[in-house]
C-alpha positions as CSV (number, residue, x, y, z in Angstrom):
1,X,29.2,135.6,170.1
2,X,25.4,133.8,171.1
3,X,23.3,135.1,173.6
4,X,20.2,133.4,174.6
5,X,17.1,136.2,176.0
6,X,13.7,134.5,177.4
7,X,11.4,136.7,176.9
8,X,14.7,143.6,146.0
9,X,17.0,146.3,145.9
10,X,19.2,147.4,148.4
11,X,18.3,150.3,150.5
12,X,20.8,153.4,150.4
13,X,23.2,154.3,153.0
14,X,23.1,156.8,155.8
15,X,26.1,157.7,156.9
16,X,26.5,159.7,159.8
17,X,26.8,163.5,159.4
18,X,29.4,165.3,161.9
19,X,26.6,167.7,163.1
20,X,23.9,165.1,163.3
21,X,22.0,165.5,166.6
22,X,20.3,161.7,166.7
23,X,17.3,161.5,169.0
24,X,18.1,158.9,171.3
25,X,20.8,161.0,173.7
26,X,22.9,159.4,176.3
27,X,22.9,161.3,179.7
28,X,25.5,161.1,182.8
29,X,23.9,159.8,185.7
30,X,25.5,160.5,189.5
31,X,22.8,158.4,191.0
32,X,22.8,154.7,190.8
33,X,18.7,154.9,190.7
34,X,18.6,156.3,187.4
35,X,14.8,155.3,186.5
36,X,13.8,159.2,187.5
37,X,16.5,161.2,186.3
38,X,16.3,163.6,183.6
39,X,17.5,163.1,179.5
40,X,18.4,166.5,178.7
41,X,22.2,166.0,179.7
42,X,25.3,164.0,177.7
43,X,27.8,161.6,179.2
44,X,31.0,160.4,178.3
45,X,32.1,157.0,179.3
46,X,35.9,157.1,178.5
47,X,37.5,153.8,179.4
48,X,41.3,153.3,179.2
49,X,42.0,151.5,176.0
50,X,39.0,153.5,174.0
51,X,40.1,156.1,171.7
52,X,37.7,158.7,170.7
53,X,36.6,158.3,167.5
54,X,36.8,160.9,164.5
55,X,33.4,161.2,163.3
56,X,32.3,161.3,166.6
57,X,30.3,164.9,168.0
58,X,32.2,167.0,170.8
59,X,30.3,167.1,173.8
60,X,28.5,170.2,174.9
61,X,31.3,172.5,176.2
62,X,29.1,173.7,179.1
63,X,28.7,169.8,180.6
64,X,31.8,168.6,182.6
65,X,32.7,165.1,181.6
66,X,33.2,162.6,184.6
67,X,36.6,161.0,184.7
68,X,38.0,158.2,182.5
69,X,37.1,154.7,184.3
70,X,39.9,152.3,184.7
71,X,38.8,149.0,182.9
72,X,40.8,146.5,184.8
73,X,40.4,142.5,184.9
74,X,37.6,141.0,186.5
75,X,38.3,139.9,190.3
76,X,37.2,137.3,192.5
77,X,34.4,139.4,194.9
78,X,35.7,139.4,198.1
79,X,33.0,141.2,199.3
80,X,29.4,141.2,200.0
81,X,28.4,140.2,196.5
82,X,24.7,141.3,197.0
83,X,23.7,145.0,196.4
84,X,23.5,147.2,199.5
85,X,20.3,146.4,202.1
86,X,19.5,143.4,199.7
87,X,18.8,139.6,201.3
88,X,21.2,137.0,201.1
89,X,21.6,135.8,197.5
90,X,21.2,132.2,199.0
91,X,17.5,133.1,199.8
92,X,16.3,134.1,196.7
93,X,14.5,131.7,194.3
94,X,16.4,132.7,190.7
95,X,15.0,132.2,187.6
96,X,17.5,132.8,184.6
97,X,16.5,135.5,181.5
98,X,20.0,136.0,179.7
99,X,22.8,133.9,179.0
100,X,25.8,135.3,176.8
101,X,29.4,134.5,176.7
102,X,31.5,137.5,176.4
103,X,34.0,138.5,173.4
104,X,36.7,135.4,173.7
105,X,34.4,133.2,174.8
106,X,36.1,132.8,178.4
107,X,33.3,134.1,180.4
108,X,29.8,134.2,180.5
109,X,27.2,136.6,182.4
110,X,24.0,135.3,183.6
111,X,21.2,138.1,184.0
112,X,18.4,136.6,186.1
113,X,15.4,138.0,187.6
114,X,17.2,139.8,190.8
115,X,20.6,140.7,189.3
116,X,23.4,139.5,187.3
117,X,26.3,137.4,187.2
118,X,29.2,136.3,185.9
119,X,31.5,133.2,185.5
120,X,33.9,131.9,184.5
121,X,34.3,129.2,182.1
122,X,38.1,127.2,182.3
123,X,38.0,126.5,185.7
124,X,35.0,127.2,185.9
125,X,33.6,129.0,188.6
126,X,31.8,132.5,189.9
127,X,33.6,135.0,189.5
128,X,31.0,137.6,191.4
129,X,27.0,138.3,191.3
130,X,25.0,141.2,192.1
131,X,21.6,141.4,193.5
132,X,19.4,143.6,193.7
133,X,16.1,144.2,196.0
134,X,14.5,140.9,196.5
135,X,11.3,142.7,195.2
136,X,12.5,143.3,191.8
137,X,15.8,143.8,190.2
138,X,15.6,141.7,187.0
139,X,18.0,142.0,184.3
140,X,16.5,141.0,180.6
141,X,20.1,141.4,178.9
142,X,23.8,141.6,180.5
143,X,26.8,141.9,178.0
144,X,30.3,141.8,179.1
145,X,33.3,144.1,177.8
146,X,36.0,141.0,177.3
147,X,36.6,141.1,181.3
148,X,36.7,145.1,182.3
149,X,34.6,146.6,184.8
150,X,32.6,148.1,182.4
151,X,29.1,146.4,181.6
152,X,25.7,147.3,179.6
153,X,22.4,146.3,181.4
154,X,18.9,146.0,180.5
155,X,15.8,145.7,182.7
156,X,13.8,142.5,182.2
157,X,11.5,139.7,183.7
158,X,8.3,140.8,185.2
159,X,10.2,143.3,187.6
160,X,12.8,144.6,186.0
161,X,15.8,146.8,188.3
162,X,15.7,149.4,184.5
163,X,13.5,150.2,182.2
164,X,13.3,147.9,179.2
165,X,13.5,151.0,176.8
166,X,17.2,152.2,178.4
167,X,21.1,150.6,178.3
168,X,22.7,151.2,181.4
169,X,26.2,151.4,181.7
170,X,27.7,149.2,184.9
171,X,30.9,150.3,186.6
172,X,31.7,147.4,188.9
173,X,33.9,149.6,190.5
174,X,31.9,151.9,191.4
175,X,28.8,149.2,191.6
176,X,26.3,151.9,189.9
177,X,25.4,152.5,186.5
178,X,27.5,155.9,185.3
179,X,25.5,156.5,182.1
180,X,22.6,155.3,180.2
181,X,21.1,155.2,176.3
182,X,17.4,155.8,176.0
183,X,15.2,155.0,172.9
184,X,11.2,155.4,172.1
185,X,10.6,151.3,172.2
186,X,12.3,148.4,173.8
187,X,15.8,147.4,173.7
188,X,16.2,143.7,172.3
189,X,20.1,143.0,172.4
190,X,23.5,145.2,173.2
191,X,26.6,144.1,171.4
192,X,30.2,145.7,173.1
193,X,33.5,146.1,171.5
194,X,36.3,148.5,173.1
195,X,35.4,151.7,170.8
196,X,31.5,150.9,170.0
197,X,28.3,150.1,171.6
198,X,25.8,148.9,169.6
199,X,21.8,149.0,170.5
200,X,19.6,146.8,168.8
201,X,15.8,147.7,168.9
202,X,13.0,146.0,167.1
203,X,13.5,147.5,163.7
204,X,16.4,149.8,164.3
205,X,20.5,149.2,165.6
206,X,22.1,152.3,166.7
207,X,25.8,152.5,166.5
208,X,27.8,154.6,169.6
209,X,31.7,155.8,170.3
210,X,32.2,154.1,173.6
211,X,34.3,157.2,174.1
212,X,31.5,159.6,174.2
213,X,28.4,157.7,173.6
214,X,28.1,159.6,170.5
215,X,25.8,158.1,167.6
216,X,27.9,157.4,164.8
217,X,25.1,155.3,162.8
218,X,22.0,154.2,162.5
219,X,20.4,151.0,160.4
220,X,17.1,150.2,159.6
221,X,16.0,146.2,159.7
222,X,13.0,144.0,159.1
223,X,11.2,143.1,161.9
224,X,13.8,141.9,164.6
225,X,12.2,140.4,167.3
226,X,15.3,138.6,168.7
227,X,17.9,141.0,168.7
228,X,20.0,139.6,166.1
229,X,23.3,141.5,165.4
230,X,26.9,140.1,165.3
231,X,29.7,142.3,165.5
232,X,33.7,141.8,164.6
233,X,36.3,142.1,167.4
234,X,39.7,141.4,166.5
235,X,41.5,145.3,166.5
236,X,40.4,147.3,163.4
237,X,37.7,148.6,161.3
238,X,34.0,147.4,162.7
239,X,32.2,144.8,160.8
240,X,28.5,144.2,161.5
241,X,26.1,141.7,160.5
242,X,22.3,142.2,161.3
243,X,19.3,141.3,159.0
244,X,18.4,143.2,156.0
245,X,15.2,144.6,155.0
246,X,13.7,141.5,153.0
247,X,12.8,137.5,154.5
248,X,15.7,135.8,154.5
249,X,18.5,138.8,153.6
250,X,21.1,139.6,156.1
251,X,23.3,143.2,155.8
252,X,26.9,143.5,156.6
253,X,28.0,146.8,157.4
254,X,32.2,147.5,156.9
255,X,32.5,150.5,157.8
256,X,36.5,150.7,157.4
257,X,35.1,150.3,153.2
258,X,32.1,152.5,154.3
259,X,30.2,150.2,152.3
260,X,27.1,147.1,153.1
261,X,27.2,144.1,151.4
262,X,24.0,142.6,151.1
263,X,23.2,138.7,151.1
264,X,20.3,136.8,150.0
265,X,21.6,133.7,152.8
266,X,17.7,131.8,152.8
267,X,14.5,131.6,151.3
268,X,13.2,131.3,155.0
269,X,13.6,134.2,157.9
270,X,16.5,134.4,159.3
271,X,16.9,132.4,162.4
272,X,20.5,133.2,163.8
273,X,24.1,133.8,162.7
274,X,27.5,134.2,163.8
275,X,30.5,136.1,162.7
276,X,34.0,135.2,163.2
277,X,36.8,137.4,165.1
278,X,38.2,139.4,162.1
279,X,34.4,139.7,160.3
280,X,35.7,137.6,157.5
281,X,33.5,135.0,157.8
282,X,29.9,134.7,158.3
283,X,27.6,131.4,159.4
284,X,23.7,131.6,158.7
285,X,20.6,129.6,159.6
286,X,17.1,130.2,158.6
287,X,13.8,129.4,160.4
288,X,13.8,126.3,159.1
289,X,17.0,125.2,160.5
290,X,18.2,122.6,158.5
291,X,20.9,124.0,156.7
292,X,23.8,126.0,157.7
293,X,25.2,128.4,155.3
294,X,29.0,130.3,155.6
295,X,30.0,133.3,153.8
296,X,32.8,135.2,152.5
297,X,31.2,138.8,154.1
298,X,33.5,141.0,151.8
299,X,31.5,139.9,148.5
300,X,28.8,137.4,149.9
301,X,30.1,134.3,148.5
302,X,29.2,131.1,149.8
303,X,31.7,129.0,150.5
304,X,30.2,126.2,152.1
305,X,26.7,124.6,153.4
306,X,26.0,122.1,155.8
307,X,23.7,120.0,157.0
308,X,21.8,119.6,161.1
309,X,19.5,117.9,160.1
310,X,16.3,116.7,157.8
311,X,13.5,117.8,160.2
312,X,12.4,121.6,161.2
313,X,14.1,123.1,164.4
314,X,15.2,126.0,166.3
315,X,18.1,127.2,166.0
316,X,19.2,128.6,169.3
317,X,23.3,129.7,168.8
318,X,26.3,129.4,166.5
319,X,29.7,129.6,166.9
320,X,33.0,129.5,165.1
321,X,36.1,128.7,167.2
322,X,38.6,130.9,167.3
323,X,40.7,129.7,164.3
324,X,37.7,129.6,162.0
325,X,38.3,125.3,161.6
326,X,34.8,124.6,163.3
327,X,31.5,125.2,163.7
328,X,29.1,124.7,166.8
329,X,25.3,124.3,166.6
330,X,22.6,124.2,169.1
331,X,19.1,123.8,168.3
332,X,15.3,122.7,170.4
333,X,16.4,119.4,168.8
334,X,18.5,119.0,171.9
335,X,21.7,118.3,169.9
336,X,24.8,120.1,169.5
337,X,27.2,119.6,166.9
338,X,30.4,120.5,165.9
339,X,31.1,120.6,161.8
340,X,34.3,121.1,160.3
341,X,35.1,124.2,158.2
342,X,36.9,123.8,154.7
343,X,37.5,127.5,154.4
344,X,40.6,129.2,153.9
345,X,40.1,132.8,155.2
346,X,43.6,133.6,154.9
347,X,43.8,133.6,151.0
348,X,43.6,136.9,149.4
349,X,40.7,135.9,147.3
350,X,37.9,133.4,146.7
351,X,37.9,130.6,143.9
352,X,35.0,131.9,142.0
353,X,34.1,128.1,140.2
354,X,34.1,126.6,143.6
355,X,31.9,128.7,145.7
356,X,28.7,131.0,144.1
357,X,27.1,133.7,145.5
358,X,23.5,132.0,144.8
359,X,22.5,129.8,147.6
360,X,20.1,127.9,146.0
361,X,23.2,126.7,143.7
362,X,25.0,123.7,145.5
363,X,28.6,124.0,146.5
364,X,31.3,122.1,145.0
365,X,34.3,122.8,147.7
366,X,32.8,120.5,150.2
367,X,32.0,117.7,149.1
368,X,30.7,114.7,151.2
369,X,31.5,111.0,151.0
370,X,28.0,110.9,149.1
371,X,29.0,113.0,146.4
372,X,29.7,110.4,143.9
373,X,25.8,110.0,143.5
374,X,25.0,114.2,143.2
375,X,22.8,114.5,140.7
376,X,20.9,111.5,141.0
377,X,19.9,111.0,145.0
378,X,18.1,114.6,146.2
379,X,20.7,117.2,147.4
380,X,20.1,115.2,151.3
381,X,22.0,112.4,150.3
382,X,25.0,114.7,149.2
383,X,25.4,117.0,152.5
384,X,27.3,117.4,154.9
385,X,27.0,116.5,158.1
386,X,28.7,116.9,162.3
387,X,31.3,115.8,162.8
388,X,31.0,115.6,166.3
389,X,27.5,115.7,168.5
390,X,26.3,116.2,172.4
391,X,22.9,115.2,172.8
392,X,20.8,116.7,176.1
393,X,17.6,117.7,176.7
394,X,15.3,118.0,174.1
395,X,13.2,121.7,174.0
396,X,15.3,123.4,176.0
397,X,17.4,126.6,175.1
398,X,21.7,126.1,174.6
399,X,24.0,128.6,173.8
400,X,27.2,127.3,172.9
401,X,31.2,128.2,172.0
402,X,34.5,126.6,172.1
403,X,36.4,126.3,174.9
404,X,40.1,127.2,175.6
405,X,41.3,123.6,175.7
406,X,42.0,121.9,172.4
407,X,38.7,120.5,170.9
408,X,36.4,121.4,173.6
409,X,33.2,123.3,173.1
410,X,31.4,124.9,176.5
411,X,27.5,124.4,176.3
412,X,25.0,126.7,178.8
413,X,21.3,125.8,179.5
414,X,18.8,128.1,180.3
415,X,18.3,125.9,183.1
416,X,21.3,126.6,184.7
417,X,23.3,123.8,183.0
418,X,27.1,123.7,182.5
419,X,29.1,121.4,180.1
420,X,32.0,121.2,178.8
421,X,32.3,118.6,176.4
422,X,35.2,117.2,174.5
423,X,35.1,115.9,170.7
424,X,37.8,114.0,168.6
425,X,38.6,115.9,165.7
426,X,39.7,112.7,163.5
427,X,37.0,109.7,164.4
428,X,34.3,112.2,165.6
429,X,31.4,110.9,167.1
430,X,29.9,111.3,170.0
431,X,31.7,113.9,172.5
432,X,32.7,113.3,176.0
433,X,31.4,115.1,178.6
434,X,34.7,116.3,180.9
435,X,32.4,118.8,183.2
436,X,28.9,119.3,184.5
437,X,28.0,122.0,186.6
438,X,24.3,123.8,187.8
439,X,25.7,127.5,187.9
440,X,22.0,128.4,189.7
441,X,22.5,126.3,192.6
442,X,24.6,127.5,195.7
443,X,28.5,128.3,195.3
444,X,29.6,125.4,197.7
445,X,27.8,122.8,195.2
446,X,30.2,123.9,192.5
């Protein structure tokens, strides 16, 4: 999943202890203004399909626990969709600070600098928005639980509705926050799956049972500026990917094997990444942003690299679609394109003489109409390249995934942009464009 925000040896385990008491605590909250209320108490957030996790800490026996939330489906707002005694949402002047698309890729939430909101992406359309007082009320990160009721919020833009160092936990229901998560420095990124929260900071990721927001974990990273952490969601044991402690190193935690694998992806910093469904297979791209690297994440093979491009650029997203056959890239080049995956995830193990765990090694298993001449041309000549491309504005921010229709990919601009774009999977090429949408303008211009 890709979100977009504005603003030598391997290190040893820590696995959680049963009596750890971590340092950042969660707290219930009964008052939806939760910037002035105290730390010292513990919340449970039980939602309907979350078990409670083993490992996780019994809550203090002298706090009464609120009552499980029902996470039902997302429904058009038939109501006032501003927050109570705030203007009209057609009044306000919005400027965007978060895009992410949620776990299958169907929605996507918007946090902007008076509220949040989210859509819908095939039809598209808004599905409901929340604003908060025109004064303020800016939300620096919004992440969707597939499509409950349930959602984590973080303060941003220069007047943010929470403080930047504190998750909040949305009920839409109840349209408060029930619960919070506070830390000593600034939240960067939340991922959600049904029985985990995760909380990225700048050089720490806290792992939580969505149950009880108990800790469970706790990982230590190089510098981390973006937020970068991708978690598995298909039903099972957690896998998560977040960078390691050295330039260019990303760390995958399985914590069914309650084991990390380390990789050594790029000789560059790590620039962004992308996991697939089941946490089989990882995607990489470095500062540098020519090459894109994919893993096996159970022993860190490679098992395939491809090409964007042969000048420097940005990577802003990556995504696999849902069968693991494709790969979407956006970058500042103002391209995004759409590779073709010759991975077989489903086979019980890797073909150790065509893949290698050295990136710097080239890989044999995809080879390119160029690769008669390997060897002789540079390795440029020999890579692989899109398949398909979209070309928009160059500079600008994209996040991108694949749509629900055959072959379509769904690409959001930080300035409000919506397409949805088709590409043939045989002749390639350039993709049509089937939709266009400005999701910051007015409903009725939908």
């Amino acid at each position: 999943m890709a979100a977009l925000s504005m603003p030598s040896s391997s290190p040893q385990l820590s696995w959680p202890h049963p009596d750890a008491n971590p340092s950042p605590t969660p707290s219930f909250v009964s008052d939806p203004h939760l910037d002035h209320q105290p730390q010292s108490t513990h919340s449970a957030v039980a939602t309907k399909e979350d078990p409670a996790d083993e490992e996780s800490e019994s809550a203090p026996s002298n706090i009464p626990l609120p009552p499980p939330i029902r996470t039902s489906p997302f429904e058009p707002d038939t109501r006032n969709p501003t927050s109570h005694n705030s203007p009209s949402s057609s009044s306000l002047v919005t400027t965007l600070l978060y895009l992410s698309f949620n776990q299958d890729q169907g929605c996507f939430a918007a946090g902007t600098d008076h509220g949040f909101r989210i859509y819908n992406c095939d039809p598209f359309r808004e599905i409901f928005r929340r604003d908060f007082d025109h004064r303020g009320g800016g939300i620096g990160v919004v992440e969707m639980l597939f499509r409950c009721n349930i959602l984590a919020l973080v303060g941003g833009g220069p007047d943010p509705q929470y403080p930047l160092n504190k998750v909040m936990i949305w009920d839409d229901h109840q349209s408060r926050c029930i619960g919070e998560l506070s830390f000593r420095s600034e939240v960067r990124a939340v991922r959600l799956r049904r029985d985990r929260i995760i909380v990225v900071l700048e050089q720490k990721i806290f792992v939580y049972n969505f149950a009880d927001l108990k800790l469970l974990h706790q990982i230590e990273t190089i510098p981390n500026p973006k937020g970068l952490c991708a978690i598995s969601q298909a039903s099972g044991s957690l896998v998560l990917v977040c960078p390691g402690m050295q330039k260019g190193q990303v760390r995958v935690e399985h914590y069914g094997l309650r084991r990390a694998k380390f990789i050594m992806a790029h000789d560059s910093r790590i620039a962004c990444f992308a996991l697939t469904q089941d946490g089989k297979l990882l995607a990489t791209a470095s500062t540098k942003g020519t090459l894109i690297r994919v893993f096996n994440t159970l022993d860190g093979a490679l098992l395939q690299e491809v090409r964007r491009g042969a000048d420097r650029a940005e990577i802003h997203s990556l995504a696999f679609s849902i069968n693991a056959q494709w790969l979407a890239v956006s970058s500042d080049k103002g391209t995004v394109h759409v590779f073709n995956l010759k991975v077989n995830q489903e086979l019980p193990g890797i073909d150790k003489t065509r893949t290698s765990s050295n990136p710097n090694l080239q890989v044999t298993s995809a080879s390119s109409s160029l690769s008669f001449i390997k060897g002789v041309l540079p390795k440029y000549f020999s890579s692989e390249w899109s398949v398909a491309q979209f070309r928009l504005q160059e500079g600008a921010q994209y996040v991108v995934a694949f749509g629900h229709q055959k072959n379509t990919v769904v690409i959001l601009g930080v300035d409000g942009s919506f397409h949805r774009c088709q590409f043939d999977p045989v002749n390639g090429g350039e993709m049509s464009q089937l939709e266009f949408y400005n999701f910051l303008k007015p409903e009725e211009t939908f």
